[in-house]
C-alpha positions in Angstrom: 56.4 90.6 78.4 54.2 88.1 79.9 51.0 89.4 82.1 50.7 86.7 85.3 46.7 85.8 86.1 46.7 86.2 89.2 43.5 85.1 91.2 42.4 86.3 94.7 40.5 84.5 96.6 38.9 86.3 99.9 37.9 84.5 102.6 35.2 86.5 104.2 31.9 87.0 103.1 30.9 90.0 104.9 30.2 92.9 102.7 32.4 95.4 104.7 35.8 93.0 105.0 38.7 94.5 105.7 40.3 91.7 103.4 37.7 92.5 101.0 39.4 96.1 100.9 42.7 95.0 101.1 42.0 93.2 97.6 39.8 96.0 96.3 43.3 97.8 96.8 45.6 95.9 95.0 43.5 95.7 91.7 43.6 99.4 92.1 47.5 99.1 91.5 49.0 99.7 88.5 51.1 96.6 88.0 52.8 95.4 84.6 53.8 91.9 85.1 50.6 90.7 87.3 46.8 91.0 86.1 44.7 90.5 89.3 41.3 89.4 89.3 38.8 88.1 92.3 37.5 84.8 92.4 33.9 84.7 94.0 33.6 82.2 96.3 30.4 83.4 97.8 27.9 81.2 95.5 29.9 77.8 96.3 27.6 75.6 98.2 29.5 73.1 100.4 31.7 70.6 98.7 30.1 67.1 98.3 31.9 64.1 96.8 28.9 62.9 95.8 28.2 65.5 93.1 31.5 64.4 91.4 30.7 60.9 92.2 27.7 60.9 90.1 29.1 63.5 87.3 27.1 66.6 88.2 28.8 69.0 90.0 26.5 72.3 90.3 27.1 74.9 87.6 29.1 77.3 90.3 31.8 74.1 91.2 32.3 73.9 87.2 32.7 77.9 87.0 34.8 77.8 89.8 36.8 75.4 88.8 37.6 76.3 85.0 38.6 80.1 86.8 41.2 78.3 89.4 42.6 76.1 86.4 43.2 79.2 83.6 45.5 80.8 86.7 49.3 81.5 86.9 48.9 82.0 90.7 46.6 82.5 93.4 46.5 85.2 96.3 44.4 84.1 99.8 43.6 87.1 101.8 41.8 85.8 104.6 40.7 86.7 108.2 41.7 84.2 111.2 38.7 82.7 112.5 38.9 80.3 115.5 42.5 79.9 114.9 42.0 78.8 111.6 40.9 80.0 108.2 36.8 80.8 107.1 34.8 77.8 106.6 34.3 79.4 103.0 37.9 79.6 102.0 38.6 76.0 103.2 35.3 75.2 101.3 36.6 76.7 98.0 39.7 74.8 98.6 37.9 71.3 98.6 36.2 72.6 95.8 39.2 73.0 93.9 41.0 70.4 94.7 38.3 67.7 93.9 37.8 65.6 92.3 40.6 63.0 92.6 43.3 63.5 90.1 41.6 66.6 89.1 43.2 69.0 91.5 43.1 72.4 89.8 45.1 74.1 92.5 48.5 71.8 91.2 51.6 73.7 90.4 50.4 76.8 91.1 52.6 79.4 93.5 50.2 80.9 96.2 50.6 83.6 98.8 48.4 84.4 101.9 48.0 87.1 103.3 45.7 88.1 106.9 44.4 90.8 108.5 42.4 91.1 111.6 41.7 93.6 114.1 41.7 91.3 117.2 44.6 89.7 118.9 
């Protein structure tokens, strides 16, 4: 039977995250068809065309990048901010979906999932 690689990315930064526990939980599950792994996106400074542009990304965008591409899948657990997701999840987005024709997030099945305690 095929194990799934399936990479969460959290979208808060804050040591104490809720959806930092909520992901701390399920690699705690035993689970026979999905191996679950976090993708840091903490040490991903903000996406700049130019670095691609002139053929050297920063070590962290190659890392990053080469994790998101040896994926089956990919699980967001994110906190709403301002009605929106965390400037550091949409940044790791840019960051894998760049550069043009490179897009390491294509054809891969993703789910979301968000917790907050406000309204």
């Amino acid at each position: 039977m095929s194990i799934y690689n399936v990479g969460i990315l959290v979208g808060s930064l804050r040591k104490e995250s809720y959806n930092k526990k909520i992901a701390q939980f399920i690699l705690e599950q035993e689970e026979s068809k999905f191996g679950y792994r976090i993708i840091d996106i903490s040490e991903l400074p903000l996406y700049n065309q130019d670095f691609d542009d002139l053929g050297n990304p920063p070590p962290s965008y190659v890392r990053f990048r080469k994790e998101v591409a040896s994926l089956d899948a990919v699980l967001f657990i994110t906190a709403e901010y301002n009605r929106s997701i965390p400037a550091v999840l949409k940044n790791a987005i840019d960051v894998g979906s760049r550069p043009y024709g490179k897009n390491k997030w294509d054809g891969k099945p993703g789910a979301i999932i968000s917790s907050s305690t406000g309204v």
